[in-house]
C-alpha positions in Angstrom: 2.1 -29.8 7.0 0.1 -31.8 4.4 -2.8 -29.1 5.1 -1.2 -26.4 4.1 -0.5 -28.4 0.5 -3.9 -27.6 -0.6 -2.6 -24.1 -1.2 -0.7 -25.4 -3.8 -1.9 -24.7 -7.9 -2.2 -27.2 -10.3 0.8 -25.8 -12.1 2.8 -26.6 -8.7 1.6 -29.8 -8.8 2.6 -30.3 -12.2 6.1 -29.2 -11.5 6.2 -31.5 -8.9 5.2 -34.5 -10.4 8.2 -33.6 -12.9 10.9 -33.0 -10.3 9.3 -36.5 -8.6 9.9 -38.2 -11.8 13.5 -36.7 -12.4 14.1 -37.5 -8.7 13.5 -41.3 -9.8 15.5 -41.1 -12.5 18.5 -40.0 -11.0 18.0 -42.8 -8.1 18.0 -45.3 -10.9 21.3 -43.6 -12.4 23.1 -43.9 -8.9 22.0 -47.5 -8.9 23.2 -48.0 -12.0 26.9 -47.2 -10.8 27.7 -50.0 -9.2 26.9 -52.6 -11.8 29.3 -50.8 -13.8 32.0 -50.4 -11.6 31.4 -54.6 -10.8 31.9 -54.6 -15.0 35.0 -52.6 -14.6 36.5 -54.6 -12.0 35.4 -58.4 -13.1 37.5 -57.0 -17.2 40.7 -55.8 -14.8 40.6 -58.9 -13.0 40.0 -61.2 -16.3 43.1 -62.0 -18.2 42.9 -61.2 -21.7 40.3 -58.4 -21.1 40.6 -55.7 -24.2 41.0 -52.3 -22.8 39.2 -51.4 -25.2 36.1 -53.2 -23.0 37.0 -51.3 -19.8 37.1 -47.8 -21.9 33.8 -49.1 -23.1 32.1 -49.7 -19.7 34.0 -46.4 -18.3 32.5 -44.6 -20.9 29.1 -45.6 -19.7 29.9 -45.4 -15.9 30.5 -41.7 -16.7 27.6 -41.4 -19.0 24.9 -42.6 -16.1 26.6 -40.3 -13.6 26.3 -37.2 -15.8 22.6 -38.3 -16.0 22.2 -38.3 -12.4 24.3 -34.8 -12.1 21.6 -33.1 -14.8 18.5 -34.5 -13.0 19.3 -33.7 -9.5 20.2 -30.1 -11.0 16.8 -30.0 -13.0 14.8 -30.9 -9.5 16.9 -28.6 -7.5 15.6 -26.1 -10.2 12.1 -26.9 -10.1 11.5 -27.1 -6.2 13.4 -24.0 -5.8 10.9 -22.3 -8.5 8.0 -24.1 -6.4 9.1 -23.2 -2.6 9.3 -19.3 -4.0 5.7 -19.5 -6.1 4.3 -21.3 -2.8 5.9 -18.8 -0.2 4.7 -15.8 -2.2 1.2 -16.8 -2.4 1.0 -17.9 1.6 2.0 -14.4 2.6 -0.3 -13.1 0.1 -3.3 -15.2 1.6 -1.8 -14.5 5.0 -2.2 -10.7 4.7 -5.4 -10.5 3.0 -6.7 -12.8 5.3 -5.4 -9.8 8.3 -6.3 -7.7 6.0 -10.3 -8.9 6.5 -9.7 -9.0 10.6 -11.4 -7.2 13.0 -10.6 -6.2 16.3 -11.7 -9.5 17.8 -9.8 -11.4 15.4 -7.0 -9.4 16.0 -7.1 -9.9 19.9 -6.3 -13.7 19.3 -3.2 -12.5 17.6 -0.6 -10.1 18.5 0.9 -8.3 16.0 4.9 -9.5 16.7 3.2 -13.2 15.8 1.6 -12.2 12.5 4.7 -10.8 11.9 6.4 -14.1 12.6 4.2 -15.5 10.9 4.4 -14.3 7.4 7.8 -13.6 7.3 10.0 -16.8 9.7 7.3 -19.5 9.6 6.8 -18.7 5.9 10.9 -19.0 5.4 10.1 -22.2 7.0 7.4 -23.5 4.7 9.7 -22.5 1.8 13.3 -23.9 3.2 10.9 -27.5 3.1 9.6 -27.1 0.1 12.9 -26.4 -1.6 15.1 -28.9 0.1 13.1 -31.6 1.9 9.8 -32.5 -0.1 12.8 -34.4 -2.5 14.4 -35.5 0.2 11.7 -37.2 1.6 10.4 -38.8 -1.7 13.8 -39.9 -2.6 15.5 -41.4 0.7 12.7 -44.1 1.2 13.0 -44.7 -2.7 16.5 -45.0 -2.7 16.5 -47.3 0.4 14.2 -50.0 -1.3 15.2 -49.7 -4.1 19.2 -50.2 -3.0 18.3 -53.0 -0.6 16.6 -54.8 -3.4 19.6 -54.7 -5.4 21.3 -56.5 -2.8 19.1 -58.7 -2.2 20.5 -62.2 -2.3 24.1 -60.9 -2.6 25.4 -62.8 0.3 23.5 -63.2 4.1 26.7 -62.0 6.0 26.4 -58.5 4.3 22.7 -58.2 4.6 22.6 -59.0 8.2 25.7 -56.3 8.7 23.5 -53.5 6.8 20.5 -54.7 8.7 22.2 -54.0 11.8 24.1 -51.1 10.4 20.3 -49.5 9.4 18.5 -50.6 13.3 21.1 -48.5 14.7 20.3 -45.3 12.8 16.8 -46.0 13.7 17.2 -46.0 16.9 19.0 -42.9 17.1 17.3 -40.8 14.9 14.1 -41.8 17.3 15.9 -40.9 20.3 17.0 -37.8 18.5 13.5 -36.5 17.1 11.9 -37.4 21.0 14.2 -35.0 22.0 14.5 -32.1 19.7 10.7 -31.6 18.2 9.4 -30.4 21.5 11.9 -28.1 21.7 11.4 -27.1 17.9 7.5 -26.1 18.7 8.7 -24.0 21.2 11.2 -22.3 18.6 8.9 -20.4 16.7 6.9 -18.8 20.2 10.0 -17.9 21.6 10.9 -15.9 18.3 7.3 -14.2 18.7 8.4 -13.0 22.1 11.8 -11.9 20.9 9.7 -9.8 17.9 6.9 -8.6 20.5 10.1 -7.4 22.9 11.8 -5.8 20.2 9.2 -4.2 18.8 7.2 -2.9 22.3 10.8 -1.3 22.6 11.2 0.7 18.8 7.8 1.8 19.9 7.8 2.9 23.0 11.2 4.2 22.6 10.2 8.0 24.1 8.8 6.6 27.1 11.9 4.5 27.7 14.1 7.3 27.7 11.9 9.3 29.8 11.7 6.4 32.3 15.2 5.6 32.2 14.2 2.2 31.5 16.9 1.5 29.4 18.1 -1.2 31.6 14.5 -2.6 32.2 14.1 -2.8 28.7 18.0 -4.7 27.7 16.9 -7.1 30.7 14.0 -8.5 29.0 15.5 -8.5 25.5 18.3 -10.5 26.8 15.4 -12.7 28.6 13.8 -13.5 25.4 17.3 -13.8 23.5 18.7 -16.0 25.8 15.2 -18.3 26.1 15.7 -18.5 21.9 19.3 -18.8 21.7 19.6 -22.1 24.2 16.8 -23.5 22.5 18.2 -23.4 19.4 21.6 -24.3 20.9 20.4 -27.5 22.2 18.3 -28.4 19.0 21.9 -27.3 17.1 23.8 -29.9 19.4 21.2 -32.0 19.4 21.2 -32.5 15.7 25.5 -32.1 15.2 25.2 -35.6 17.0 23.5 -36.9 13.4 26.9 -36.4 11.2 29.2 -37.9 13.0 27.4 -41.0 14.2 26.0 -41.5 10.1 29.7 -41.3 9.2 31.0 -43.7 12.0 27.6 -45.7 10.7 28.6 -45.6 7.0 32.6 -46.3 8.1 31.7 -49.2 10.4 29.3 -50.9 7.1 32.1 -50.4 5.2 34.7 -52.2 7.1 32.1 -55.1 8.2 31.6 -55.4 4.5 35.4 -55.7 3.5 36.1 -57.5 6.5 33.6 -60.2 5.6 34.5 -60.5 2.1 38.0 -61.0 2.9 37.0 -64.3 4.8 34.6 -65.4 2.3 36.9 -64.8 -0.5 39.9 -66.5 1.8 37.6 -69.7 2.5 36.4 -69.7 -1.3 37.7 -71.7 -4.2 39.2 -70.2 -7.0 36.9 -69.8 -9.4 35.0 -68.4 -7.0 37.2 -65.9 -5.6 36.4 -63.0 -8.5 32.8 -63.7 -8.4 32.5 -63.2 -4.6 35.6 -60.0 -5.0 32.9 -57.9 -7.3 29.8 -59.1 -5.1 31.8 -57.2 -2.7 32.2 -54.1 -4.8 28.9 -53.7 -5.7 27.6 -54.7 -2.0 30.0 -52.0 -0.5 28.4 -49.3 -3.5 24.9 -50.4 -2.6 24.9 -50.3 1.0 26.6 -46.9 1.3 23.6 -46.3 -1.0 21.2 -47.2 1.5 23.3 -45.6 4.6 23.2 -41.9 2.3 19.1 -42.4 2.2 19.2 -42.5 6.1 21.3 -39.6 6.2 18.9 -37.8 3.6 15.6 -39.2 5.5 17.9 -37.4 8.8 17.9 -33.9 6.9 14.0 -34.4 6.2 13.9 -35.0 9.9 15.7 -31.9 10.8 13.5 -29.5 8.3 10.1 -31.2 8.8 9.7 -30.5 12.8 9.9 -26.8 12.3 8.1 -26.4 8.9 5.3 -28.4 10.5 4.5 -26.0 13.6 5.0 -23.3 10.9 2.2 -24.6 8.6 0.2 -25.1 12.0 0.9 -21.5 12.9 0.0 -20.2 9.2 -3.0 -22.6 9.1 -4.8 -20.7 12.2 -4.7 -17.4 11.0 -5.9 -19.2 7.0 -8.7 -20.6 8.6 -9.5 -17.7 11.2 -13.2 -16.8 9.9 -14.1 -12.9 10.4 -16.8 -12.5 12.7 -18.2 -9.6 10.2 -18.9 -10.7 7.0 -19.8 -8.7 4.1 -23.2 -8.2 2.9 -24.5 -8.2 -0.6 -26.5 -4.8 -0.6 -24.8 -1.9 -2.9 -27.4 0.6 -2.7 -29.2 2.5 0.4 -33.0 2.7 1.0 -35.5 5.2 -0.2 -37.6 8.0 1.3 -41.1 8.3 0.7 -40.7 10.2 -2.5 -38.3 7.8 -4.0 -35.1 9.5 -3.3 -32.4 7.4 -2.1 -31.0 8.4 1.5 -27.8 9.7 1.7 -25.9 10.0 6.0 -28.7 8.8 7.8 -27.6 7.0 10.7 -30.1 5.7 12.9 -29.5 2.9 16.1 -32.3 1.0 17.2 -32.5 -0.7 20.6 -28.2 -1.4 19.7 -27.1 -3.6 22.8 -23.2 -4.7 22.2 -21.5 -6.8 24.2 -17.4 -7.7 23.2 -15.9 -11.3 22.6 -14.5 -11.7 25.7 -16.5 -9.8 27.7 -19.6 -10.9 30.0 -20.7 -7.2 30.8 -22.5 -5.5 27.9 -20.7 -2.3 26.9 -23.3 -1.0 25.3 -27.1 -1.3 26.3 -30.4 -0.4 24.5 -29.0 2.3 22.5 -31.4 4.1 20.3 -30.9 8.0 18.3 -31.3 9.0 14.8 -28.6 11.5 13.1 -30.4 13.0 9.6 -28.5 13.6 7.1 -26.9 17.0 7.5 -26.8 16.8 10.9 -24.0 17.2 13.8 -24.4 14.7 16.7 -22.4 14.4 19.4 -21.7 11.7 22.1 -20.0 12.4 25.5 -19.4 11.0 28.3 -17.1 9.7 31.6 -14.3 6.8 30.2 -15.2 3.5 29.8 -19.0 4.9 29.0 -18.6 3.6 25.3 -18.6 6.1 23.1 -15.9 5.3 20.8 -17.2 1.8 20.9 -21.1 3.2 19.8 -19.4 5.2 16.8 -17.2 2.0 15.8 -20.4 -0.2 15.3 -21.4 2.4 12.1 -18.2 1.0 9.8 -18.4 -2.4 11.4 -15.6 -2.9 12.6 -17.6 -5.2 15.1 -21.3 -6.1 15.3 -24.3 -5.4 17.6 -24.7 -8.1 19.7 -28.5 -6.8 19.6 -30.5 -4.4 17.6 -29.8 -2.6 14.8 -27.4 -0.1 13.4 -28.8 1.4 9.6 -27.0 3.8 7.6 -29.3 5.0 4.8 -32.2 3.0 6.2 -30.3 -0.4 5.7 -28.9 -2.8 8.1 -25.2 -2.5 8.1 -24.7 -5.9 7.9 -26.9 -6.0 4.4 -24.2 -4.2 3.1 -21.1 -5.1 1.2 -18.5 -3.9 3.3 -17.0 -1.9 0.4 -19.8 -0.2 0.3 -20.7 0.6 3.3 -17.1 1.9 4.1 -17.2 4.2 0.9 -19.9 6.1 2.6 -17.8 6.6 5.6 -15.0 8.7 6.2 -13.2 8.0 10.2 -10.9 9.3 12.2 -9.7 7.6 14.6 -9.1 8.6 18.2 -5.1 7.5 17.7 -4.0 9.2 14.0 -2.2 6.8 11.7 0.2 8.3 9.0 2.0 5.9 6.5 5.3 6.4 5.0 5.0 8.6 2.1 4.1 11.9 1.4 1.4 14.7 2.6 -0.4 14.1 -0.6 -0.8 10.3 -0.6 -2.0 10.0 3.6 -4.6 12.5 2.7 -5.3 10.6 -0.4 -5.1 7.5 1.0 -6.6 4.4 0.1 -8.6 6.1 -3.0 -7.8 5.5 -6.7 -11.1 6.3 -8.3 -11.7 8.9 -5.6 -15.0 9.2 -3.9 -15.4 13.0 -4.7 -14.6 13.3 -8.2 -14.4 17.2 -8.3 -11.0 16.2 -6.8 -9.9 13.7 -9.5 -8.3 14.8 -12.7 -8.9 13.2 -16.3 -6.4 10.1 -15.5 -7.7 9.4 -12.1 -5.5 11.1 -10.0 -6.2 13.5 -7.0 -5.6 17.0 -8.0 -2.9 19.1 -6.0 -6.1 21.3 -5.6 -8.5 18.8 -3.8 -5.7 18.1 -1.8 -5.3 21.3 -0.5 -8.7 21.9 0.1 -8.9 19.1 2.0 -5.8 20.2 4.1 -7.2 24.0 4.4 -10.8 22.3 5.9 -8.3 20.4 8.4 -6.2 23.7 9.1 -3.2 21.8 8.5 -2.0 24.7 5.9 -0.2 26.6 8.3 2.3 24.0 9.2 2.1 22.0 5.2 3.0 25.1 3.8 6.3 25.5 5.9 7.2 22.1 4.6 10.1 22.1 2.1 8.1 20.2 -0.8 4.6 21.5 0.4 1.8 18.9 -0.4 4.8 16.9 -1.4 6.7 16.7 1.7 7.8 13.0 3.2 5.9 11.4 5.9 8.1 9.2 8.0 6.9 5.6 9.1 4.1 6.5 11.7 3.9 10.3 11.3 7.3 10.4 13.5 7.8 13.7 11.9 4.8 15.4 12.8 3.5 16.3 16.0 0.5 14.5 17.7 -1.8 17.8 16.6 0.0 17.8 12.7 -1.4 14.3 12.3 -4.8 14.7 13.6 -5.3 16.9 11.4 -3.8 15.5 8.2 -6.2 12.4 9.5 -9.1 14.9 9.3 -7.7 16.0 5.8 -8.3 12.8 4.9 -11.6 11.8 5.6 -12.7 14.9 4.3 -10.5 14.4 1.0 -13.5 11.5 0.0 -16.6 13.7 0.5 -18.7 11.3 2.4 -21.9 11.1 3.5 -20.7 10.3 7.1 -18.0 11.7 9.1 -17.0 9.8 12.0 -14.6 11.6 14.5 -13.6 9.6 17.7 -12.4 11.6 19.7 -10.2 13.5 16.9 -9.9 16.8 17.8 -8.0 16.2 21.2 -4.8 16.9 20.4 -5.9 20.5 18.9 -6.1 23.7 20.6 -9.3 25.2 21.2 -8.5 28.2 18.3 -8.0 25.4 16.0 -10.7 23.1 17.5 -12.8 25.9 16.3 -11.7 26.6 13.2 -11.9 22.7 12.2 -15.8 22.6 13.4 -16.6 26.1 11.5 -14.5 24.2 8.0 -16.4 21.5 8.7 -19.8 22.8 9.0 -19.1 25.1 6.3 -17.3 22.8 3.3 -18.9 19.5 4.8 -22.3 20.6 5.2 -24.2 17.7 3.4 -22.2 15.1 4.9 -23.3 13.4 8.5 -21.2 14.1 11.4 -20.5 12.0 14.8 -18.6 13.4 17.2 -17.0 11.6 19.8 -15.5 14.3 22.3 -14.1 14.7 26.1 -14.9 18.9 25.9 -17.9 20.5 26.4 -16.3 23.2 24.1 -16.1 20.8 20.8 -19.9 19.9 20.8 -21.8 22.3 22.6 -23.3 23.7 19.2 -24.5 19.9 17.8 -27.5 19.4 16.6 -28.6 16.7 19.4 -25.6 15.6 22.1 -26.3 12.0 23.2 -25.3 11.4 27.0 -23.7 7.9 27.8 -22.8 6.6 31.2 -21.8 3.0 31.7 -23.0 2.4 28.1 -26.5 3.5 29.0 -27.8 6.3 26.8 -28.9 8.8 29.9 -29.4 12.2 27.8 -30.1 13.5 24.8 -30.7 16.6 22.9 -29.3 20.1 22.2 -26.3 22.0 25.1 -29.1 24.0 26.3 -31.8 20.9 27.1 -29.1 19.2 28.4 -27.7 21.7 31.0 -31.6 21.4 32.3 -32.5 18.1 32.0 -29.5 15.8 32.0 -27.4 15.8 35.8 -24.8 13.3 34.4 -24.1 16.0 31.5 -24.6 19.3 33.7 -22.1 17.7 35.9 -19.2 17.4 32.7 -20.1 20.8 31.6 -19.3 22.5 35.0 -16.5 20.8 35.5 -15.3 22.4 32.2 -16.9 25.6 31.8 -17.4 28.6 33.8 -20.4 29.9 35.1 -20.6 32.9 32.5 -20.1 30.5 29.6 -22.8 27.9 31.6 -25.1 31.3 31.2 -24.4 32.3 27.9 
């Protein structure tokens, strides 16, 4: 927990410091009381006491405790101002720092815990902030401070607080061995609840089809019932603290009336009224120091949980990417001084994943000039879409090199590098929002600016190029708003071929010097598999493409088709070379074709 406070601004601190030194002040205030109820009580018991006096020291009374009422509103104030500032910018570094993840750094987290982790853990951090960081300044405070006050006041009544105070000790020990194991465990058991929920919203279609309804309500009530006795037993646990402070507090109260009523008994007369308001203001002060226990109880209760929860949003703060951004803006230059523009070239690129011992990929080595179509194909699990994922980095070659314009990817700031690219991946993503801003997406300058208006917008007419390229016309043009039509959450409202190509649309939309498809023409039917290659070759003919592709029929006209069989590059060159040369190749194209389109 005291990690995490380095995310804290100056400002923050500043407020804090403030609310600390209010926080003092109204601990002095409350200390103040009972000196002036002892005034109170020593001019009622003094014969010819003016009332005047007691109106006097009444006035005053009131007076300190409006003081403490305006200062523990003015901290309540401020650490509610500083738990929302602090809360906001944790989930802001939380999601930038995903937002800079790759897929192994994703791997060590599932998505139901990051999740958890920006929105409960985060609730957490700010429920601590707000209510306990006071707390735990002002209960030890108060309990010094109180048990200096009365010191001295008589040994009976220290000894009964002493007492009073080792049995709260002891309890709130037993009570935190018991509970903080099981508050760890809190905060994984509401992953699991959010992982189950979730693995269910998505996968609703297959549940239906499945009938696995039932399945599905068993483990939810698995992970419901795994949180809801945990946090039972911690609720039970801690409903224990109330009751046995008050019987605490209670049981002080009586010792200390009971022993004053001896003392006072055996007394002498003239001592009877000073020992009467030593009793007073002993009764005031230890109830003071029994109400800092039961404050330091409620810091007890809110730090177990906010402490796993700074743990839990300190792993993914101080998870490093494994690809790191370069510092070259610019590609190389050909021989007469023109800087490239697509070329892709892999040297002797060897990859091998995180948690992997087997290499995926293994002495890879092709060149695709700008211009160009290449292909890659092969049996699953040869690693195609992994080869074409190394060009965006989304991971690293483990060996070799991967250069896009004659420069090492990793030279090159990542922003850069990615501006050249436009990918599709092999499963489309829509977002929630219209036609217009998923093919637009992610652009506000705009990478083609033929298809950016005078304030920076995208023009309905780029957009609809873009769309017409991706033959998505046919079904955006039956859409109610056109261009303008709502994408649900996920592209629910489009079919699986629909978003395809609005994910085709989209790359296009930036007019860059690489295209990367992964496997994204799938879902299409071979009409409009067609189509989208003769768009492409025609609108995008500058641009680099890289095919990833399970038919024959989608690359057979590349420019150079590069073989891959357990991540070994065992062919390369044009359909025709291929059918001669390659067996692992002539052996995926006759499974697919038929003998008159083998001869044609």
């Amino acid at each position: 927990m005291i990690r995490i406070c380095k995310y804290l601004s100056k400002a923050e601190w500043g407020q804090l410091f403030v609310g600390l030194l209010l926080t003092v002040a109204q601990i002095w205030f409350n200390l103040e009381l009972p000196d002036y109820m002892a005034d109170i009580t020593r001019l009622v018991e003094t014969p010819g006491s003016e009332m005047h006096d007691v109106w006097v020291a009444g006035g005053k009374m009131l007076a300190v405790a409006l003081g403490a009422v305006v200062c523990m509103a003015l901290t309540g104030l401020i650490t509610a101002r500083v738990g929302a500032s602090f809360s906001r910018r944790l989930r802001s570094l939380e999601f930038s720092r995903v937002e800079s993840f790759g897929p192994a750094e994703m791997n060590r987290f599932s998505t139901a815990s990051l999740i958890t982790r920006s929105t409960n853990d985060i609730t957490q951090i700010q429920m601590f902030v707000t209510m306990g960081l006071m707390l735990l300044v002002q209960s030890p405070i108060m309990a010094v401070w109180a048990v200096c006050k009365i010191a001295g006041k008589g040994f009976d009544w220290t000894l009964a607080t002493g007492v009073a105070v080792a049995i709260l000790l002891v309890a709130i020990a037993v009570l935190m061995a018991l509970v903080m194991p099981k508050f760890k465990a809190m905060q994984t058991l509401t992953d699991n609840i959010n992982r189950v929920a979730r693995e269910n919203l998505t996968g609703l279609r297959v549940v239906r089809a499945y009938n696995a309804e039932d399945y599905q309500e068993a483990k939810f009530d698995k992970a419901n019932d795994d949180l809801t006795n945990t946090q039972l037993f911690t609720n039970r646990a801690m409903s224990v603290m109330m009751p046995l402070m008050n019987t605490v507090m209670n049981g002080l109260m009586l010792a200390v009336y009971w022993i004053g009523a001896y003392l006072i008994d055996a007394a002498d007369m003239m001592d009877k009224l000073t020992l009467f308001s030593n009793m007073v203001v002993f009764s005031s002060y230890s109830v003071q120091v029994i109400m800092s226990f039961l404050m330091m109880s409620m810091v007890f209760v809110l730090w177990p949980r906010a402490d796993v929860s700074a743990k839990r949003i300190l792993e993914v703060l101080d998870t490093e990417p494994t690809v790191v951004s370069g510092t070259r803006t610019a590609g190389a230059k050909d021989a007469a001084g023109r800087e490239l523009r697509g070329e892709v070239e892999f040297r002797d690129v060897s990859f091998t994943y995180p948690d992997s011992r087997e290499p995926m990929l293994e002495h890879v080595s092709f060149k695709a000039e700008p211009g160009q179509t290449v292909a890659f194909i092969g049996s699953t699990g040869s690693g195609k879409s992994t080869l074409v994922n190394l060009v965006p980095r989304f991971y690293d070659a483990t060996e070799g090199q991967v250069l896009v314009d004659g420069v090492d990817v990793r030279d090159y700031e990542l922003k850069t590098l990615r501006d050249k690219i436009g990918y599709v991946p092999q499963r489309s993503v829509m977002f929630k929002g219209t036609v217009a801003s998923n093919v637009t997406y992610g652009d506000k300058t705009g990478i083609g600016n033929a298809d950016i208006d005078a304030s920076g917008t995208a023009t309905a007419a780029g957009v609809e190029a873009a769309i017409d390229v991706a033959q998505a016309s046919e079904f955006v043009d039956k859409m109610p708003k056109g261009i303008d039509s709502d994408i649900a959450q996920g592209g629910s409202n489009v079919s699986g071929g629909q978003k395809q190509r609005l994910s085709i649309a989209r790359a296009v939309w930036r007019h860059p010097e690489i295209l990367v498809f992964d496997d994204s023409f799938s879902a299409l039917d071979f009409r409009t598999d067609r189509e989208v290659r003769e768009a492409l070759a025609r609108e995008c003919a500058d641009s680099t493409k890289l095919i990833v592709a399970q038919r024959i029929g989608t690359i057979m006209h590349a420019d150079c088709i590069v073989v891959l069989d357990d991540g070994r590059v065992v062919g390369q060159g044009t359909h025709r070379e291929l059918l001669e040369t390659c067996e692992v190749y002539r052996e995926i194209a006759e499974s697919q074709l038929s003998e008159a389109e083998l001869a044609a």
